[in-house]
VOPAGU-2260 file (C-alpha; in pm, 1 decimal, decimal comma):
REM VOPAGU-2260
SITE   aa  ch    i         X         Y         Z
SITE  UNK   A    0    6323,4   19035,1   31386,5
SITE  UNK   A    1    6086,0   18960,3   31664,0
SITE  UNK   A    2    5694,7   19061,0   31552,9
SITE  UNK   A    3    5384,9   19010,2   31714,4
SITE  UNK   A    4    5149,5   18815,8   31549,5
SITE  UNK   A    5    4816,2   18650,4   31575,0
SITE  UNK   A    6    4820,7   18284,1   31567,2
SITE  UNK   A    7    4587,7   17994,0   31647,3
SITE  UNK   A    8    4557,0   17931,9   32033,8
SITE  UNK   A    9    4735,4   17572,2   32109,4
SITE  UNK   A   10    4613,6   17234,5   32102,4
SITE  UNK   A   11    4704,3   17059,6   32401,1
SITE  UNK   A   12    4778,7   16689,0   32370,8
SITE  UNK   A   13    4731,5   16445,9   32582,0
SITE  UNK   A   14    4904,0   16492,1   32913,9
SITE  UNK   A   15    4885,8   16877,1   32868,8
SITE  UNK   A   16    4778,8   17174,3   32986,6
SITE  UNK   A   17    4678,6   17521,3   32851,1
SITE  UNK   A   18    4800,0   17833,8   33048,6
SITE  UNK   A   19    4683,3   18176,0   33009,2
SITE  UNK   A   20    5020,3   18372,2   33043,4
SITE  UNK   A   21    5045,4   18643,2   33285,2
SITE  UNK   A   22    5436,4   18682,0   33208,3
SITE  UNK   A   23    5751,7   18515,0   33027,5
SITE  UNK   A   24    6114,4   18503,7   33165,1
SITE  UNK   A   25    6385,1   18622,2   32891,9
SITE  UNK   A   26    6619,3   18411,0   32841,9
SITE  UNK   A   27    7004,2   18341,6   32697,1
SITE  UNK   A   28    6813,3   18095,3   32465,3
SITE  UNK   A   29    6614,1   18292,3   32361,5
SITE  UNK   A   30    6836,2   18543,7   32199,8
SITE  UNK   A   31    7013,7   18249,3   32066,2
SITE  UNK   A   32    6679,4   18145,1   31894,5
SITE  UNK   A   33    6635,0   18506,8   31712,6
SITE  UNK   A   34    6986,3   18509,4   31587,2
SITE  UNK   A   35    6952,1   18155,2   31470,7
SITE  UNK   A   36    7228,3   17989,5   31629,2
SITE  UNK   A   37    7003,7   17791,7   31855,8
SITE  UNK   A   38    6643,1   17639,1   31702,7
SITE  UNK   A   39    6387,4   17481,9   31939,4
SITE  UNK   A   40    6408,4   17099,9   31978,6
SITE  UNK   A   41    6212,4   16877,4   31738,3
SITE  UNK   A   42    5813,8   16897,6   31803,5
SITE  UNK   A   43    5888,1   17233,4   32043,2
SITE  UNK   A   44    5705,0   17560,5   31989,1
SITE  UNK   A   45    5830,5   17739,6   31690,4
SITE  UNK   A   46    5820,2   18064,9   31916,7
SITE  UNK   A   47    6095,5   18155,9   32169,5
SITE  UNK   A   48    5991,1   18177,6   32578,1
SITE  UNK   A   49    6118,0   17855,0   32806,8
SITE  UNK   A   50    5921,7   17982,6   33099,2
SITE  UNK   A   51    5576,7   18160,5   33213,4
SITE  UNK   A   52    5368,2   18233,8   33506,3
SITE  UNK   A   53    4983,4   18235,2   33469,1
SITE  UNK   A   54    4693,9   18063,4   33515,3
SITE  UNK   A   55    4553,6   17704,4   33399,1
SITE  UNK   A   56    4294,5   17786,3   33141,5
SITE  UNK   A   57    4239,1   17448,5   33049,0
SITE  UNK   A   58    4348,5   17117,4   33279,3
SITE  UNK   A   59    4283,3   16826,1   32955,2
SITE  UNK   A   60    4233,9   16608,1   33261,8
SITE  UNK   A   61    4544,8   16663,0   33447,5
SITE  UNK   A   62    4474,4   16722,5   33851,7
SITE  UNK   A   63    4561,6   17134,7   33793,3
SITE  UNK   A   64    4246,2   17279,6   33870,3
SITE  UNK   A   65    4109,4   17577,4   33594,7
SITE  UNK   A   66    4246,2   17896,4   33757,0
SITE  UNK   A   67    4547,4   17747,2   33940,6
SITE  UNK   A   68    4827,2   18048,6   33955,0
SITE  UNK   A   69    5131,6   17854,2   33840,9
SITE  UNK   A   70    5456,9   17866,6   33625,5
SITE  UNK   A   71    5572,4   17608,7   33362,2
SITE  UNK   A   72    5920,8   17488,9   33215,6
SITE  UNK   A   73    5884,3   17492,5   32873,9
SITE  UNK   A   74    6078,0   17373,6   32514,2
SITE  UNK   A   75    5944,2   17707,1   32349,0
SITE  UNK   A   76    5608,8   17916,3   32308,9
SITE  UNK   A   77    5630,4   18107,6   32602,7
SITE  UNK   A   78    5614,9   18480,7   32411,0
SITE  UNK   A   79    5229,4   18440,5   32366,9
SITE  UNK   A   80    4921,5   18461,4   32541,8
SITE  UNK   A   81    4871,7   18075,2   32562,1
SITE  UNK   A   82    5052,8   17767,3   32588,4
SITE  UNK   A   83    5023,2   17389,1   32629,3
SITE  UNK   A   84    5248,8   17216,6   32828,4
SITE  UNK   A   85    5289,5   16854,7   32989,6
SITE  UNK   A   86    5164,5   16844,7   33343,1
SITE  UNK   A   87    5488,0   16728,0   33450,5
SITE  UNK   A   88    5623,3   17101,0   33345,9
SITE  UNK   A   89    5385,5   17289,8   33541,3
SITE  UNK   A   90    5451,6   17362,2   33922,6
SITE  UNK   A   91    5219,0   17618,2   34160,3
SITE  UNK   A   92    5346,7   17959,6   34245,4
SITE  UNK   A   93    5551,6   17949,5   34578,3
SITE  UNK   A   94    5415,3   18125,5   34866,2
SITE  UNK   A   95    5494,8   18531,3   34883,5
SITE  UNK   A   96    5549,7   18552,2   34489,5
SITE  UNK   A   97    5347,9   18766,3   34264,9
SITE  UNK   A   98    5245,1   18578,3   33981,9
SITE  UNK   A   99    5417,3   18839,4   33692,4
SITE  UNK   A  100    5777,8   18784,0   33942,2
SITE  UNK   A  101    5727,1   18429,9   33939,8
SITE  UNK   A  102    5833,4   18400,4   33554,1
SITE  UNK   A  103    6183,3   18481,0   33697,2
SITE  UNK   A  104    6190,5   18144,1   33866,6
SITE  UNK   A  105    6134,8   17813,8   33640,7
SITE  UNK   A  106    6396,2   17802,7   33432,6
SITE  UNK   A  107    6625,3   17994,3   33617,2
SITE  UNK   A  108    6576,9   17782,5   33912,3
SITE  UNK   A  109    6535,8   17428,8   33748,1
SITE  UNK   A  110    6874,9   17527,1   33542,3
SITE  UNK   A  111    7083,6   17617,1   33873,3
SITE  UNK   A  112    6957,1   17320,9   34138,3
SITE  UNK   A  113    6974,9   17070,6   33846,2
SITE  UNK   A  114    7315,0   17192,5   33744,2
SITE  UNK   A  115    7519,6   17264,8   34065,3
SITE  UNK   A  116    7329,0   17001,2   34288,0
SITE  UNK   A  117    7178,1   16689,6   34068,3
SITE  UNK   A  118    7521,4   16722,3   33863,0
SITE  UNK   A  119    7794,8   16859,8   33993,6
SITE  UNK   A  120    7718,0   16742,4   34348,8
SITE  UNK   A  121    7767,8   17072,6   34565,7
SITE  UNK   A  122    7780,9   17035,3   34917,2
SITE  UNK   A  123    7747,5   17283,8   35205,2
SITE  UNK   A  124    8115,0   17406,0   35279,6
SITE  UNK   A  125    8236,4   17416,7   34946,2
SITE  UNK   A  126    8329,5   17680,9   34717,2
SITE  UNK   A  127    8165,7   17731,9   34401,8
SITE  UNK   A  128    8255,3   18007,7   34138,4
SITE  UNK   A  129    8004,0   18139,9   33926,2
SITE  UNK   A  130    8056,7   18320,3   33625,7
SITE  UNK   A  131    7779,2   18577,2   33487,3
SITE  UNK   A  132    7684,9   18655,7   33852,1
SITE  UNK   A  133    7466,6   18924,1   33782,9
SITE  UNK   A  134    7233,2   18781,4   33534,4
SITE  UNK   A  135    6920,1   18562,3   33605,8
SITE  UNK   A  136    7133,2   18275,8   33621,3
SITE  UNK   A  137    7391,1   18431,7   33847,7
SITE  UNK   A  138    7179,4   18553,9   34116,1
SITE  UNK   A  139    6970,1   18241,5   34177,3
SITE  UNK   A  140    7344,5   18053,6   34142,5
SITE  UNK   A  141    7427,7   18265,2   34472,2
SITE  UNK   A  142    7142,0   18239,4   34710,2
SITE  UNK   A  143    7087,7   17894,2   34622,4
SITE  UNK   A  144    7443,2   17849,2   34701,3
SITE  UNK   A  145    7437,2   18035,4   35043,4
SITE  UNK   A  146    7075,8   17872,3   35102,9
SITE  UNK   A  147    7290,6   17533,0   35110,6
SITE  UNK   A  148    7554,4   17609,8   35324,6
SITE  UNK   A  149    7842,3   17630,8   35007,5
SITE  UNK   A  150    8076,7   17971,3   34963,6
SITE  UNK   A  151    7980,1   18122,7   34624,1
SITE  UNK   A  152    8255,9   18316,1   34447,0
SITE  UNK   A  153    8134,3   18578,2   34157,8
SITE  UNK   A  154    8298,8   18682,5   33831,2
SITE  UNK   A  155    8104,1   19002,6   33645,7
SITE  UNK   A  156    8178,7   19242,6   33433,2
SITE  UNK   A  157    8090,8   19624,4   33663,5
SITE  UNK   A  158    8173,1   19718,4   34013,8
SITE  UNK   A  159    7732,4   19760,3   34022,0
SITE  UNK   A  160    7711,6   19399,1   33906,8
SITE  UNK   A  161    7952,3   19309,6   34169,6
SITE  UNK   A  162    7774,7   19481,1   34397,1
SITE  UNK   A  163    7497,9   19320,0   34364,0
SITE  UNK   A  164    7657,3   18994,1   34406,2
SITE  UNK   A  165    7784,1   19078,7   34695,5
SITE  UNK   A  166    7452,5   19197,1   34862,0
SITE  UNK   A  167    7342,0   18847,4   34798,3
SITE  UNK   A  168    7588,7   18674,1   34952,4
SITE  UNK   A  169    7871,5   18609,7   34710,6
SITE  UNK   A  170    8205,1   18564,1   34963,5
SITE  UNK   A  171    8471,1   18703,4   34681,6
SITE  UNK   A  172    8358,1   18943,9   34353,7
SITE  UNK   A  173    8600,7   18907,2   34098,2
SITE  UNK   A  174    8567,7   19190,7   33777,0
SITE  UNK   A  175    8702,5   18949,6   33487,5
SITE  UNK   A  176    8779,4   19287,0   33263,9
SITE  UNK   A  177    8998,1   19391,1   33555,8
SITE  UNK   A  178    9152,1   19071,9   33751,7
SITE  UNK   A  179    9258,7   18692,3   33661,0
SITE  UNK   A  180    9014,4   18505,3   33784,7
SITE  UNK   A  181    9193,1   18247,7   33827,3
SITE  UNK   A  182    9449,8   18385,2   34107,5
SITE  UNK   A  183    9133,4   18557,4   34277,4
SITE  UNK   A  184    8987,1   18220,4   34350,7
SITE  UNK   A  185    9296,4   18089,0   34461,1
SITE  UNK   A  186    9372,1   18376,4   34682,7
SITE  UNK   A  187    8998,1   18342,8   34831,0
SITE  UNK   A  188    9065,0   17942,1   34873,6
SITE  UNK   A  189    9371,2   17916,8   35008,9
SITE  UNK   A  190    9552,0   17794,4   34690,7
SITE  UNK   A  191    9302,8   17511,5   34703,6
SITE  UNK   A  192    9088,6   17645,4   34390,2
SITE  UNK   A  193    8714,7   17638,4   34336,6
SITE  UNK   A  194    8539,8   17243,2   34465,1
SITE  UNK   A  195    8283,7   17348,4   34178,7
SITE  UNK   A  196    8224,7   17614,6   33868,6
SITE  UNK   A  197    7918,0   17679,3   33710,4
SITE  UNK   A  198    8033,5   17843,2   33335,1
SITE  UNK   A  199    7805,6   18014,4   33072,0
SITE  UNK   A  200    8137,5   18137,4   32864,6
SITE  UNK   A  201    8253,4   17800,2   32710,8
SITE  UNK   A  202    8572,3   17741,7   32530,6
SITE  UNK   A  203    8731,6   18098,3   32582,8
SITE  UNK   A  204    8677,8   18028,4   32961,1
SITE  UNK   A  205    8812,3   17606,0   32945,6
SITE  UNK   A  206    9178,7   17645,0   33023,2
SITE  UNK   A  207    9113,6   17877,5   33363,7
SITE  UNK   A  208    8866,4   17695,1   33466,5
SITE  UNK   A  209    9035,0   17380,5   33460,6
SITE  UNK   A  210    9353,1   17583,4   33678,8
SITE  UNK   A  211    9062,8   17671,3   33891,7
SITE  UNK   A  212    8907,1   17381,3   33988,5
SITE  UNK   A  213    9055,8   17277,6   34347,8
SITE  UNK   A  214    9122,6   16883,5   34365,0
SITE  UNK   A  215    8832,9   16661,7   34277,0
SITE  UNK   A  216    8685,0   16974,1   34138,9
SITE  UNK   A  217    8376,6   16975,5   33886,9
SITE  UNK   A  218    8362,0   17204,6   33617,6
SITE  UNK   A  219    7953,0   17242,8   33445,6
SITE  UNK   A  220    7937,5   17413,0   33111,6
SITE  UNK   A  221    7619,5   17539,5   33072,9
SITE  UNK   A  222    7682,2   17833,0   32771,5
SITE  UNK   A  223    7871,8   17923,8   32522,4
SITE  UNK   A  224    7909,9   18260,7   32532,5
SITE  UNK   A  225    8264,1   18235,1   32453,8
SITE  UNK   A  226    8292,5   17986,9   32194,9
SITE  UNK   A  227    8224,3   17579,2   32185,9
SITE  UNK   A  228    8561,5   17440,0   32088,9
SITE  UNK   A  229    8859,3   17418,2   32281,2
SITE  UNK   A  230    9156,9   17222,9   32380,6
SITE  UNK   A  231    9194,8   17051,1   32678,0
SITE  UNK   A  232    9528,3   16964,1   32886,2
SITE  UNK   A  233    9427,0   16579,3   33023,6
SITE  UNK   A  234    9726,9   16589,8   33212,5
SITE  UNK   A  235    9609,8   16864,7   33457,3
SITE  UNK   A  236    9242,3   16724,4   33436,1
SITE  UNK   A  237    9379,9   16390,2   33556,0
SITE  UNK   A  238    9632,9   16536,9   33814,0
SITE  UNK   A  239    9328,2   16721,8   33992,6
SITE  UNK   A  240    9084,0   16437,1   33982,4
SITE  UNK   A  241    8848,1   16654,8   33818,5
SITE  UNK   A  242    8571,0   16630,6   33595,9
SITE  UNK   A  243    8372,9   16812,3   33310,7
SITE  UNK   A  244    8014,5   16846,6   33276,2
SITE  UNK   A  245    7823,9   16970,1   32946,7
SITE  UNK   A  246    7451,5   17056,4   33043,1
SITE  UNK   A  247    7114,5   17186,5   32839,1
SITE  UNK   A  248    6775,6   17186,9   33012,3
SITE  UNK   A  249    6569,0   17243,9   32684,4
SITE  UNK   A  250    6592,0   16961,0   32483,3
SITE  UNK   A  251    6570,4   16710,3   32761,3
SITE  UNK   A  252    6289,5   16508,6   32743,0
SITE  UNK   A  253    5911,9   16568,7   32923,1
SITE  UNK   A  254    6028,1   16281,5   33195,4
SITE  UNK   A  255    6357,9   16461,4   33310,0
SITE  UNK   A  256    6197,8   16809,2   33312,3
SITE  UNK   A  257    5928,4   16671,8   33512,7
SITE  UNK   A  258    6211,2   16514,2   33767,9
SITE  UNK   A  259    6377,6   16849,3   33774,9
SITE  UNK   A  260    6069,6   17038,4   33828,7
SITE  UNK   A  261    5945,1   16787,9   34092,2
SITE  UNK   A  262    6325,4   16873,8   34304,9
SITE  UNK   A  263    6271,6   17209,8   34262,7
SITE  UNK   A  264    5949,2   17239,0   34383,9
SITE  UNK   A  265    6028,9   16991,7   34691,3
SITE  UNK   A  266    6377,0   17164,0   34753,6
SITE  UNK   A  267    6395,6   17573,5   34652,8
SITE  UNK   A  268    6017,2   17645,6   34694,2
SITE  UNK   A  269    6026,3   17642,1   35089,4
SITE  UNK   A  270    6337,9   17846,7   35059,0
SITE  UNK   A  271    6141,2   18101,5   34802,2
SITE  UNK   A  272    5841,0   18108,7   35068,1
SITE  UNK   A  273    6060,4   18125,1   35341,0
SITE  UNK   A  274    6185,6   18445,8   35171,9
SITE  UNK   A  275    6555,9   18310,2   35177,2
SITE  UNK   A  276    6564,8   18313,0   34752,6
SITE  UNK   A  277    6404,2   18509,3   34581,2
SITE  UNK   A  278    6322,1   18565,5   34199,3
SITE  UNK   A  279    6514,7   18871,0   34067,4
SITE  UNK   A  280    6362,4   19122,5   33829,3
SITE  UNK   A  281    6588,1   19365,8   33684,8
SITE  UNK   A  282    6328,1   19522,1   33386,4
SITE  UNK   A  283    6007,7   19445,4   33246,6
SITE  UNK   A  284    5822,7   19492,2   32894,1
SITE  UNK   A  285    5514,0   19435,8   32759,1
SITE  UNK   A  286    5480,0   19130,8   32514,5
SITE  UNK   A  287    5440,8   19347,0   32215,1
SITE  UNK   A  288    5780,8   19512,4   32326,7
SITE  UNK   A  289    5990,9   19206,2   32275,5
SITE  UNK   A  290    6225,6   19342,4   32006,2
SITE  UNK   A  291    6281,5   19633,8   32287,0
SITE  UNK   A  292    6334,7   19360,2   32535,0
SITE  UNK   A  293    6600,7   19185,3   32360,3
SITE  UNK   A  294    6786,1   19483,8   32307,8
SITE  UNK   A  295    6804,5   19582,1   32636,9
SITE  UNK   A  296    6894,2   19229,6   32703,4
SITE  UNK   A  297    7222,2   19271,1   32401,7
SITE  UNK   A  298    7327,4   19580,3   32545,2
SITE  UNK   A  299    7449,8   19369,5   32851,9
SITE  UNK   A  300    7356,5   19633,0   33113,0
SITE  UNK   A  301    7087,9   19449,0   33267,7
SITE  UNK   A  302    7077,7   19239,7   33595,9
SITE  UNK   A  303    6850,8   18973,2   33746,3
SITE  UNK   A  304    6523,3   18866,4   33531,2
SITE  UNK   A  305    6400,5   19039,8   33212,8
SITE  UNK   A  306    6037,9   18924,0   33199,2
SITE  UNK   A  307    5756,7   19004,3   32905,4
SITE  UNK   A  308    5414,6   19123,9   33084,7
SITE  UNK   A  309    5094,5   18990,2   32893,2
């Protein structure tokens, strides 16, 4: 049960900043938070939202002016009209974003460069499937993708998801309640399978993915929409050289987010200004809509960003 509620405005400590929130990104997370499957890291924000756009209300001494437009990475507290966050978090609005559509961009962006490029290595002319492709996560998966010269392969669940996949540059669209996805991306390879897959399903997904992966393939787990335990055959992992990465961005520590956010900000921003990504809004709501938000968000019909407008 999601209710607004009037609390006391943060305390920053030291090494933070206060933001007046214009808007908070909806995410995965989150809805993991209300159903209680997922609780905020020790010393985070009691209240769900790991990213906002606004404006610095309060720098504590940090070199963010008062009234810098920017957008933060956060552990929790984003569904609120303030919130403290270390410096290190907090990154200026790229050029040609409106500061409500820049929500869509923190974590969504910190979570696909540090995933597919820190981790799993992608490199321009190789093929990446990416499951979900038609959520927040998706989209930015694809242009980011295309931005760096790798072939991005799509699974979703419509032919208008697809669709829109496709208009941002996925090579192959693959309906997974339709078509094995595994023979798709071997069909769209060559045989050779997928040189990297970015997966929010988990353990129902494990097995195809690993008959997937291409030799010397990388597999990132980052959700588990589809379960967290599952069997593994070693024997085919071995054969194909291939590896397995398990990945959260919200309970690493203030140091790491500020790395992330510090790539990000050197390597996707120019590509945001130059208008070659961009942040994808499928819906908003007002803050004291929430509950309405994260139905929408259940129902599974939306695509892109669902953002909460303060």
């Amino acid at each position: 049960m999601l209710e607004l509620r009037e609390v006391p405005d943060p305390e920053p400590k030291p090494g933070e900043v206060v933001i007046d929130v214009v808007a908070a990104g909806l995410n995965r997370a989150d809805v993991q938070q209300r159903r209680g499957v997922y609780p905020p890291p020790p010393g985070a924000s009691e209240y769900p939202g790991l990213e906002v756009s606004g404006r610095i209300s309060n720098p504590n001494g940090s070199t963010l002016p008062a009234g810098a437009e920017v957008v933060a990475l956060l552990s929790g507290g984003g569904y609120a009209e303030k919130v403290a966050v270390p410096a290190g978090q907090v990154r200026g609005v790229p050029d040609g974003v409106e500061l409500v559509e820049a929500a869509a961009l923190p974590e969504t962006a910190a979570t696909v460069y540090s995933n597919l490029f820190m981790t799993a290595g992608l490199k321009a002319g190789e093929t990446v499937l990416i499951h979900g492709g038609a959520g927040g996560i998706g989209t930015m998966a694809i242009q980011l993708a295309r931005a760096f010269g790798a072939v991005p392969l799509v699974t979703a669940g419509s032919p208008d998801k697809l669709r829109l996949a496709a208009s941002l540059g996925a090579a192959a669209t693959i309906n997974y309640r339709e078509q094995d996805f595994v023979e798709e991306v071997r069909a769209a390879t060559g045989g050779a399978g997928a040189d990297v897959i970015l997966d929010v399903v988990g353990a129902k997904y494990l097995e195809r993915n690993i008959q997937a992966l291409a030799v010397g393939g990388r597999l990132v787990v980052i959700g588990l929409q589809g379960g967290a335990t599952a069997e593994v055959n070693l024997g085919v992992l071995m054969t194909k050289r291939a590896s397995i990465a398990g990945s959260t961005l919200r309970a690493r520590p203030p140091k790491q987010k500020a790395e992330i956010m510090a790539a990000v900000e050197r390597e996707v921003w120019p590509l945001v200004a130059a208008g070659r990504v961009r942040p994808l809004v499928g819906r908003t709501f007002p803050l004291a809509e929430a509950a309405a938000a994260h139905e929408y968000f259940d129902s599974g019909e939306h695509t892109g960003k669902i953002l909460l407008t303060v």
